[in-house]
C-alpha positions as semicolon CSV with decimal commas, in nm:
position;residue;x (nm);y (nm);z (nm)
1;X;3,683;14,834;-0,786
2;X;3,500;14,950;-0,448
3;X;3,543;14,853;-0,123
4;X;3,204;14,839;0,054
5;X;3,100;14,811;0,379
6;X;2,740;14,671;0,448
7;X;2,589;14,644;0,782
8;X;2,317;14,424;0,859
9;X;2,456;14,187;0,626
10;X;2,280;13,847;0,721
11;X;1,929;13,836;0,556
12;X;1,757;14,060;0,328
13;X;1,841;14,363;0,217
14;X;2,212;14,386;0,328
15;X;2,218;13,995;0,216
16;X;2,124;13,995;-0,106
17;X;2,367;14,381;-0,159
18;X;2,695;14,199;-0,008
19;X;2,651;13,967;-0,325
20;X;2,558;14,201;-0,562
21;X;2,886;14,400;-0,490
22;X;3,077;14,077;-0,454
23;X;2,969;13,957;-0,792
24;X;3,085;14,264;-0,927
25;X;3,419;14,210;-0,874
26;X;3,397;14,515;-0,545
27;X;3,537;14,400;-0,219
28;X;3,295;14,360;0,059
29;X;3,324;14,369;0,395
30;X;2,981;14,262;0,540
31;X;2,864;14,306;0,897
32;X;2,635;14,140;1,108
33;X;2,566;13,983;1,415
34;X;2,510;13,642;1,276
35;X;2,775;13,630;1,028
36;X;2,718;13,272;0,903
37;X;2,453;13,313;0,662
38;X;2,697;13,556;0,448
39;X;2,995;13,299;0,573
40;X;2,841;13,040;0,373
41;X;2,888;13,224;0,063
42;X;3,272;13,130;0,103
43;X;3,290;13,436;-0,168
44;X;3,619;13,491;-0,235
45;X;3,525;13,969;-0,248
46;X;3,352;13,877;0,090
47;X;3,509;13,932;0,437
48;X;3,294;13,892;0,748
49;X;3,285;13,856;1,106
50;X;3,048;13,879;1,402
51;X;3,017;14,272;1,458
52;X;2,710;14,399;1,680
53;X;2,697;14,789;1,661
54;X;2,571;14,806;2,063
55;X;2,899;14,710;2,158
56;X;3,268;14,856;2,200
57;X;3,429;14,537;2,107
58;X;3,302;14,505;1,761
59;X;3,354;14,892;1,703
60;X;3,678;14,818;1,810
61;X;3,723;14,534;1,574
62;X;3,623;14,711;1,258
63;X;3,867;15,017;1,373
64;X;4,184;14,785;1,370
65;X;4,058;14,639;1,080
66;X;4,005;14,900;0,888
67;X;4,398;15,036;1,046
68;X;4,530;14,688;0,977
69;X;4,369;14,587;0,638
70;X;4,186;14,793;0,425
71;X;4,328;15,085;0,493
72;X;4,040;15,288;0,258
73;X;3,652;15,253;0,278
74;X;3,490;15,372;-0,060
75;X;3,127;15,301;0,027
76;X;2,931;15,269;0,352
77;X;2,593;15,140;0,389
78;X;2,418;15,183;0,692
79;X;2,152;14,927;0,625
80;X;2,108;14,762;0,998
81;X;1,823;14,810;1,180
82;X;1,657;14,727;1,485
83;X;1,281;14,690;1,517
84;X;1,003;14,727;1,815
85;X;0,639;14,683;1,763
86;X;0,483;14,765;2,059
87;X;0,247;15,053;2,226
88;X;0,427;15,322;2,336
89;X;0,312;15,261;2,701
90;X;0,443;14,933;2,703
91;X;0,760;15,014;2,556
92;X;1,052;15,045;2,865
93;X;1,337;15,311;2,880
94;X;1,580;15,027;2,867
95;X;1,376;14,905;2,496
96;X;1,385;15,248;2,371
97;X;1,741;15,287;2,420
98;X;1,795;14,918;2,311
99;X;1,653;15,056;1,958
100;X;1,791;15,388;1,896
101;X;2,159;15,223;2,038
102;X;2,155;15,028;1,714
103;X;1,941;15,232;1,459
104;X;2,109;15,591;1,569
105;X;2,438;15,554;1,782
106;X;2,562;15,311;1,646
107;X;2,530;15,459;1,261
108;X;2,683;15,740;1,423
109;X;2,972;15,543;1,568
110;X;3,019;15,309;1,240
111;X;3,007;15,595;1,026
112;X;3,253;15,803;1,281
113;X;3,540;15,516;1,258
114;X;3,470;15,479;0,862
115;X;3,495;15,874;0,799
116;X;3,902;15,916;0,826
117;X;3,983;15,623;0,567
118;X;3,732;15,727;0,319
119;X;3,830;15,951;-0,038
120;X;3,673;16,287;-0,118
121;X;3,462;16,082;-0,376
122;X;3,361;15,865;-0,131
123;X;2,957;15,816;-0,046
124;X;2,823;15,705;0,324
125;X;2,455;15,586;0,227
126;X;2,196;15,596;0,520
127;X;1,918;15,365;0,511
128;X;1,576;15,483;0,690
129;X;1,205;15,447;0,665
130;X;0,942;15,606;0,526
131;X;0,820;15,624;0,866
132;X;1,069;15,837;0,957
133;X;0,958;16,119;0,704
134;X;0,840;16,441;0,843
135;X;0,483;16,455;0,705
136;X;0,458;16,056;0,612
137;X;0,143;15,817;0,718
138;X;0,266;15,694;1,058
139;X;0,174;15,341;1,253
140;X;0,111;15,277;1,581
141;X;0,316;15,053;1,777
142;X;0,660;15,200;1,624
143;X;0,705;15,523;1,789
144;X;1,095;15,397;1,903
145;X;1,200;15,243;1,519
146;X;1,042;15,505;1,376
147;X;1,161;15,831;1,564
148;X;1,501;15,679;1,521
149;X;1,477;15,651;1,174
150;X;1,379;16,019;1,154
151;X;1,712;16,115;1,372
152;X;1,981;15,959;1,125
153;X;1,796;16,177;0,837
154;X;1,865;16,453;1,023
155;X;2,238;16,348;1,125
156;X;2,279;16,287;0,764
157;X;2,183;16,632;0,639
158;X;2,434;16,749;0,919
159;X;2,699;16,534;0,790
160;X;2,683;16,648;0,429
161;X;2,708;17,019;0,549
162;X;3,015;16,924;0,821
163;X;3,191;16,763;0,544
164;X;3,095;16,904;0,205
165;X;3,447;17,038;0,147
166;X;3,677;16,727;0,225
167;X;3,390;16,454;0,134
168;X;3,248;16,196;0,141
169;X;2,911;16,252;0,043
170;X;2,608;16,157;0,240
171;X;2,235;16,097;0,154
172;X;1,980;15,860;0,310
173;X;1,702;15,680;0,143
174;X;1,348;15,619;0,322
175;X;1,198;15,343;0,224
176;X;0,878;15,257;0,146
177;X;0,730;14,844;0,198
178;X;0,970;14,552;0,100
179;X;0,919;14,190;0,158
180;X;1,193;14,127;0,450
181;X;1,132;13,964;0,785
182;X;1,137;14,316;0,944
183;X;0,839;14,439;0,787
184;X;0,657;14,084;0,858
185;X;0,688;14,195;1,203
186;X;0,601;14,520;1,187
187;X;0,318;14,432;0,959
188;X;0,232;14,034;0,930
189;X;0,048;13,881;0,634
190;X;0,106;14,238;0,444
191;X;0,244;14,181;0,094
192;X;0,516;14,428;-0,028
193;X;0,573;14,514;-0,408
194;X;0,915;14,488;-0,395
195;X;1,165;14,218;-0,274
196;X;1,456;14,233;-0,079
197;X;1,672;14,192;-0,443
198;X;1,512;14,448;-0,605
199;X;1,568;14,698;-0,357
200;X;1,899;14,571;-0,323
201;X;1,981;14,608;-0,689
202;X;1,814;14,987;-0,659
203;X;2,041;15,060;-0,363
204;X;2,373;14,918;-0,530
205;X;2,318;15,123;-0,803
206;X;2,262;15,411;-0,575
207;X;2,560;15,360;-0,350
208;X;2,789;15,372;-0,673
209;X;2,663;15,707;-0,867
210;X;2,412;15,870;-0,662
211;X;2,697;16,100;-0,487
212;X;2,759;16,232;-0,833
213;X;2,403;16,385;-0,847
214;X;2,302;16,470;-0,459
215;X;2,469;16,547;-0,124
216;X;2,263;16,558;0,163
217;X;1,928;16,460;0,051
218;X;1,658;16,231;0,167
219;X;1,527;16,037;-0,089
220;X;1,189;15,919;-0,063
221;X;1,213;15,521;-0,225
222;X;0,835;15,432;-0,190
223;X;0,568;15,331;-0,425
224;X;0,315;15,186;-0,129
225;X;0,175;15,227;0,208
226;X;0,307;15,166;0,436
């Protein structure tokens, strides 16, 4: 059995893969600023508490947990996200910061802690946006979430070259539309064709074999528009 980290862990996506993992019989250690939604699970392969990747404190937490506790990390998702919808003039240096703190530095920092406790065969799983694709359709009103989601594809490919002879692996998926909260504010009243489970059950299924076939690679997860 695995043990799995999962950030952005309280609704959707992240949700819905800290019990899929769980009910597996993998040990979970899910991350989120609102921690009670996955709390209420009371799963007995689920550990949780309040983490917030903008701030030292919680990075600090999951270091001397990780030194404490767990002492190996097999799997790292780095499914948390932070989203602004708004024109690019209106958008402050403070806001852009405010989105590529969570969506960039803060996959850097998570993934920087997570590195020294994790196996050769281990697998660090990025996920981005089909906005952030070089070439992709893009939207107005998301130049911030969207440019940052283009940087960790690029850190990933990095990664997997920095550390293809001591592992882990690394790849990042960009996906397409799925119904979760985030894309109902990105784009309200739009209907995705895929839920937050079946993405989830794509991306568990990922996370466990997909370092067998590729090493840093983008994969393109995406069967709409946006």
């Amino acid at each position: 059995m695995k043990k799995v980290i999962i950030t952005g862990a309280s609704r959707g996506i992240g949700f819905e893969l800290s019990k899929l993992f769980a009910d597996a019989g993998h040990q979970v250690l899910a991350l989120s600023r609102n921690h009670l939604p996955i709390s209420a699970l009371k799963h007995p392969n689920i550990t949780c508490f309040s983490f917030d990747l903008a701030k030292e404190e919680s990075l600090h937490k999951l270091q001397d947990f990780l030194n404490d506790q767990w002492k190996q990390v097999d799997i790292l998702i780095n499914n948390a996200g932070k989203l602004l919808h708004k024109p690019f003039k209106a958008i402050s240096s403070k806001e852009f910061k405010e989105v590529y703190q969570v969506n960039v530095f803060g996959v850097a920092d998570v993934t920087r802690i997570c590195i020294p406790f994790m196996p050769k065969d281990g697998h660090v799983v990025t996920v981005s946006s089909m906005g952030g694709v070089q070439g992709s359709v893009k939207f107005p009103g998301l130049s911030a979430y969207s440019s940052s989601k283009g940087a960790v594809i690029t850190l990933t490919e990095i990664l997997a070259e920095e550390y293809k002879e001591t592992g882990p692996s690394f790849n990042v998926l960009a996906l397409g539309a799925v119904q979760t909260e985030m894309l109902e504010e990105a784009f309200p009243g739009y209907q995705a064709p895929l839920t937050s489970l079946e993405m989830a059950e794509y991306l568990y299924d990922f996370a466990l074999t997909g370092n067998k076939f590729y090493n840093g690679k983008l994969l393109q997860v995406s069967s709409s528009t946006p």
